[in-house]
Backbone bond lengths (Angstrom), bond angles and torsions (degrees), N, CA, C in turn:
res aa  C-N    CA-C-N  psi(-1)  N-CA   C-N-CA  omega(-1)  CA-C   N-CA-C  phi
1 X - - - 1.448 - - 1.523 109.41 -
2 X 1.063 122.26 131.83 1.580 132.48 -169.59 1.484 88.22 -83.34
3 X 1.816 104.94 153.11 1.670 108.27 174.94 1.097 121.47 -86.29
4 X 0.887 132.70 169.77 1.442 160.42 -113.50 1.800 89.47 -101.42
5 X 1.385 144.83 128.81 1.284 137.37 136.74 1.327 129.36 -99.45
6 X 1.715 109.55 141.31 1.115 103.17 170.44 2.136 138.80 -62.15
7 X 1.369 123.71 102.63 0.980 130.70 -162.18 1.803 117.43 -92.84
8 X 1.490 107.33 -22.22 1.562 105.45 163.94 1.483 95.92 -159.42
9 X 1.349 110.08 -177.17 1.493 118.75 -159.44 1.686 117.82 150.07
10 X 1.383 88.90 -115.28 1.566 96.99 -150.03 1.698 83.05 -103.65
11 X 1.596 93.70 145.92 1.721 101.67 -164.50 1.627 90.85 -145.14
12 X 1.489 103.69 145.17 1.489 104.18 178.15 1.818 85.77 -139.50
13 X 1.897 99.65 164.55 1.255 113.68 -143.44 1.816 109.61 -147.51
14 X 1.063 133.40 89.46 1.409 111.93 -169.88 1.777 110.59 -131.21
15 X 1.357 109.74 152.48 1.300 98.34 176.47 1.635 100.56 -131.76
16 X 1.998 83.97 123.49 1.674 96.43 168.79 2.006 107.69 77.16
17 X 1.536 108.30 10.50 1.200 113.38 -179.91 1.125 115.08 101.85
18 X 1.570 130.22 -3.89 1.259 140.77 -178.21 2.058 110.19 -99.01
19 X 0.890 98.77 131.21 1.950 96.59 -172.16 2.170 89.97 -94.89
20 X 1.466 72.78 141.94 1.475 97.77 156.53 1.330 123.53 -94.09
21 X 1.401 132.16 134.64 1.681 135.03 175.51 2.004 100.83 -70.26
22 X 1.069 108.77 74.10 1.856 111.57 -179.69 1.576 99.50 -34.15
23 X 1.266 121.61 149.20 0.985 112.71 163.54 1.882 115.24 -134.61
24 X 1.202 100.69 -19.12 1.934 115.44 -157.83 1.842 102.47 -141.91
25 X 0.867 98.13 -166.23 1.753 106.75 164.49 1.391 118.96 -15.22
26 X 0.965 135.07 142.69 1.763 129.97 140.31 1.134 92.89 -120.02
27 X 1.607 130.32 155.53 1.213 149.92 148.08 1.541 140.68 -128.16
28 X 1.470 137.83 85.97 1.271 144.41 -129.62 1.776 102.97 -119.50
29 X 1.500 93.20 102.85 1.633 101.51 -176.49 1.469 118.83 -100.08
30 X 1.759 114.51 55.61 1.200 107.00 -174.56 1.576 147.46 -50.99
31 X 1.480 102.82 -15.78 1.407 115.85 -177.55 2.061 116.06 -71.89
32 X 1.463 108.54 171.85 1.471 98.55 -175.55 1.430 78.21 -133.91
33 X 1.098 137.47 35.87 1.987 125.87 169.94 1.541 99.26 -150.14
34 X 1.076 106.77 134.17 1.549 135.67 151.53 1.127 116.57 -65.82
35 X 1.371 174.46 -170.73 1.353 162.55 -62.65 1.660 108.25 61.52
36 X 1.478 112.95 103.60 1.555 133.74 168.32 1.376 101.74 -113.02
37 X 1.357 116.02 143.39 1.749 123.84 142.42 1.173 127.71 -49.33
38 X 0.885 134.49 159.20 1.870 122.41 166.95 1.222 91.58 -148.75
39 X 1.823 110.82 103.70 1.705 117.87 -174.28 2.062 84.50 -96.85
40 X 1.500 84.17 166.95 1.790 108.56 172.92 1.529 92.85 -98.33
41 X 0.947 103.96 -175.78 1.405 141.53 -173.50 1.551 96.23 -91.71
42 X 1.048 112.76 -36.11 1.794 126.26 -178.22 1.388 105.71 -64.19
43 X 1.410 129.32 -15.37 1.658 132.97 -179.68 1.585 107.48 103.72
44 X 1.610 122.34 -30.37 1.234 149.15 155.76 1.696 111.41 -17.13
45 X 1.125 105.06 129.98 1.316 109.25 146.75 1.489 117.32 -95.02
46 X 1.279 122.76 134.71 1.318 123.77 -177.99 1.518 108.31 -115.80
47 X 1.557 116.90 13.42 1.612 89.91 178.19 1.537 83.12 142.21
48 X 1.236 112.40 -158.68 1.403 137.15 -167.75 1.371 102.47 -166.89
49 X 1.737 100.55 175.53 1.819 108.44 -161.06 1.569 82.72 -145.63
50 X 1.343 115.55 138.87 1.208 124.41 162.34 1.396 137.85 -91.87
51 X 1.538 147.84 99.60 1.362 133.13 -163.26 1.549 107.28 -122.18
52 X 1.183 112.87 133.39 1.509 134.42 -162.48 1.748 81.82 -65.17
53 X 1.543 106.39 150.34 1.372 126.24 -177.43 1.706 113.85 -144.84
54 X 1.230 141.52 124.49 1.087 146.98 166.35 1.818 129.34 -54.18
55 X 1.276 99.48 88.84 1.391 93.96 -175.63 1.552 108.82 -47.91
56 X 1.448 102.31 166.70 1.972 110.05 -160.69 1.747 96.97 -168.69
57 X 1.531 107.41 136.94 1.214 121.63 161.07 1.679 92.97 -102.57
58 X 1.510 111.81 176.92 1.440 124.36 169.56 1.782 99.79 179.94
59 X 1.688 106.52 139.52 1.089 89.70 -153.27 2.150 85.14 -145.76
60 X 1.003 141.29 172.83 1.681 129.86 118.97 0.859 128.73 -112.55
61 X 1.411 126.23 119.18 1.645 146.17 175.45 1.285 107.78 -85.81
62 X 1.251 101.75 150.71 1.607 132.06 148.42 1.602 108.84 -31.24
63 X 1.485 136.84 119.79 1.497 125.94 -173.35 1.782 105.66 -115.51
64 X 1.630 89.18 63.30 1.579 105.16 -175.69 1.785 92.42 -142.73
65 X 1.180 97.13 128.36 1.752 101.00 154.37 1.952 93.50 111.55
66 X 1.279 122.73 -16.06 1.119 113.27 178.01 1.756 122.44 -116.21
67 X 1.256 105.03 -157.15 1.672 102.72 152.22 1.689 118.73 -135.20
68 X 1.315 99.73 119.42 1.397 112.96 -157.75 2.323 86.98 -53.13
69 X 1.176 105.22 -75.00 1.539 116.07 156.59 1.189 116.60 -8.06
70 X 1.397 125.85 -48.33 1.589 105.41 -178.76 1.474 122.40 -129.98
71 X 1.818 80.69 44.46 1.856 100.50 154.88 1.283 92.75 -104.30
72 X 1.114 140.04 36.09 1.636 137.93 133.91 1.358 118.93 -83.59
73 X 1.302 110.47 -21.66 1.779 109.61 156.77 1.361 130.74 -80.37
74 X 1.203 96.83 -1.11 1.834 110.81 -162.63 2.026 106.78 -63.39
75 X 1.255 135.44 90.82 1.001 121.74 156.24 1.567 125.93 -136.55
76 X 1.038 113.99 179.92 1.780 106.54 -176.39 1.615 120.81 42.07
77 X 1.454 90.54 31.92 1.625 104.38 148.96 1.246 168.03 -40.47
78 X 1.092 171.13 56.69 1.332 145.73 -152.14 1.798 123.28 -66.70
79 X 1.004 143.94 107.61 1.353 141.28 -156.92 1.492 91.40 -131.17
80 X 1.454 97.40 121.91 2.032 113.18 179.44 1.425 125.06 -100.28
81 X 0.886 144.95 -170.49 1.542 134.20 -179.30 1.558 104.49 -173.91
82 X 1.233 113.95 112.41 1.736 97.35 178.09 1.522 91.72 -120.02
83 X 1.391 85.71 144.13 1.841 97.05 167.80 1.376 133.47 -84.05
84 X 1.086 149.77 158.20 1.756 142.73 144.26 1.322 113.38 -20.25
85 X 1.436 110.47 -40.51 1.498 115.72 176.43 1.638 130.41 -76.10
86 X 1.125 93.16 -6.49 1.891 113.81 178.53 1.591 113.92 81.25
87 X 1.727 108.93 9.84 1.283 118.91 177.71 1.807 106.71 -82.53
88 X 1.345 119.52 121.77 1.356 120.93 172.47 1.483 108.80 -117.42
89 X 2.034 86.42 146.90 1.351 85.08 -173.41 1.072 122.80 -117.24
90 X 1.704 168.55 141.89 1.157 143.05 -154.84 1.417 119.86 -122.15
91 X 1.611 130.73 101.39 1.603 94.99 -174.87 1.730 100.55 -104.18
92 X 1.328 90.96 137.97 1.808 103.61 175.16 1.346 116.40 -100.40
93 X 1.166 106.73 150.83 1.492 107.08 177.52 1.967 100.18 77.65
94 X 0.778 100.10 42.76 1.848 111.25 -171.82 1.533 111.27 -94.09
95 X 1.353 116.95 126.22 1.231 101.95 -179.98 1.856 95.16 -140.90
96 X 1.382 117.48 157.34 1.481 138.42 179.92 1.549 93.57 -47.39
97 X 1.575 128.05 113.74 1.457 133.31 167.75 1.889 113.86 -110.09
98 X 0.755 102.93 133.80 1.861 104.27 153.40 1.458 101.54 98.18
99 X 1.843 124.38 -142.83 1.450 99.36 165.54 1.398 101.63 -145.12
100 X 1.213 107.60 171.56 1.529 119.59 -149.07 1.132 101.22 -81.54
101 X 1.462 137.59 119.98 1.241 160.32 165.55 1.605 108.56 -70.25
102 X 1.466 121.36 105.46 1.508 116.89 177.09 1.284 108.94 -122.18
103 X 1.421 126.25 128.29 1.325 134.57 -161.55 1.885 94.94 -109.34
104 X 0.810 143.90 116.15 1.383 134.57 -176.79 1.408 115.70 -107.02
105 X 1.289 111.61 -21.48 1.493 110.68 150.08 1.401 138.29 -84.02
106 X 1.630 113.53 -6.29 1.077 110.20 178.89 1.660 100.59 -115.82
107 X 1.553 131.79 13.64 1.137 137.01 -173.23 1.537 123.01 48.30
108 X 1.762 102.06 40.54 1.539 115.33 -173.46 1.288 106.14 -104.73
109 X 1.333 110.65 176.79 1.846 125.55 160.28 1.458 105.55 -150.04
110 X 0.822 137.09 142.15 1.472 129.59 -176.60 1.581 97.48 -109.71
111 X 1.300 125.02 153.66 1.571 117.02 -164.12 1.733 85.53 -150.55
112 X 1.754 110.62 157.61 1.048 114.79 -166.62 1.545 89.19 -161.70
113 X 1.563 123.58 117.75 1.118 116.56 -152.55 2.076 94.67 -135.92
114 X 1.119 138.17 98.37 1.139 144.33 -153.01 1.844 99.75 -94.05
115 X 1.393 126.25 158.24 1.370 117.99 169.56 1.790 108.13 -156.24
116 X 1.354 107.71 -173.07 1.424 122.25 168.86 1.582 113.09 -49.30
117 X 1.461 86.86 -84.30 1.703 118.01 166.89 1.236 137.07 -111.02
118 X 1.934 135.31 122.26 1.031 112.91 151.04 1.599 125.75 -121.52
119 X 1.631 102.34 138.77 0.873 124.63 -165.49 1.756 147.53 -102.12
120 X 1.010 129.34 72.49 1.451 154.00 178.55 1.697 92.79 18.21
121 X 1.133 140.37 119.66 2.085 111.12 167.85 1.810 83.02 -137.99
């Protein structure tokens, strides 16, 4: 039996060269296409339909060391993502999306950072 590899874990997170303190979830939506079926009426699948999709990081940090406030300036970014697995991901062109989730008892922010491209490196 071959040993054991590490497959998830410990994840680090930075935007523009700056690290985030991870705290909860990460979630890394590198693709820009959707993939649907398109069945007939016949029971058939006939294919699929393609619809453009917005790549997206989303993450909860630590809500110490920044300004929750001026991730309303946040655009034309670079935002990174490395995995347990040593796979990093890059989204460019990244800017602050959705709305800011502040946990004040648990000293969180949840952040959701949308871009052009992200990219496998």
């Amino acid at each position: 039996m071959a040993a054991p590899i590490r497959v998830a874990g410990i994840v680090f997170m930075s935007r523009d060269g700056t690290p985030y303190q991870l705290r909860g979830g990460v979630t890394v939506q590198p693709l820009n296409t959707n993939r649907e079926a398109v069945m007939g009426i016949d029971g058939r699948a006939h294919g699929f339909k393609e619809t453009p999709i917005i790549p997206y990081i989303e993450a909860e940090v630590t809500a110490q060391g920044f300004s929750v406030k001026a991730l309303d300036a946040v655009t034309n970014s670079t935002v990174t993502v490395q995995l347990a697995t040593g796979v990093t991901y890059a989204l460019r062109g990244a800017y602050f999306a959705g709305e800011t989730q502040i946990n004040p008892v648990e000293g969180t922010v949840k952040l959701r950072f949308e871009g052009a491209e992200c990219v496998e490196i």
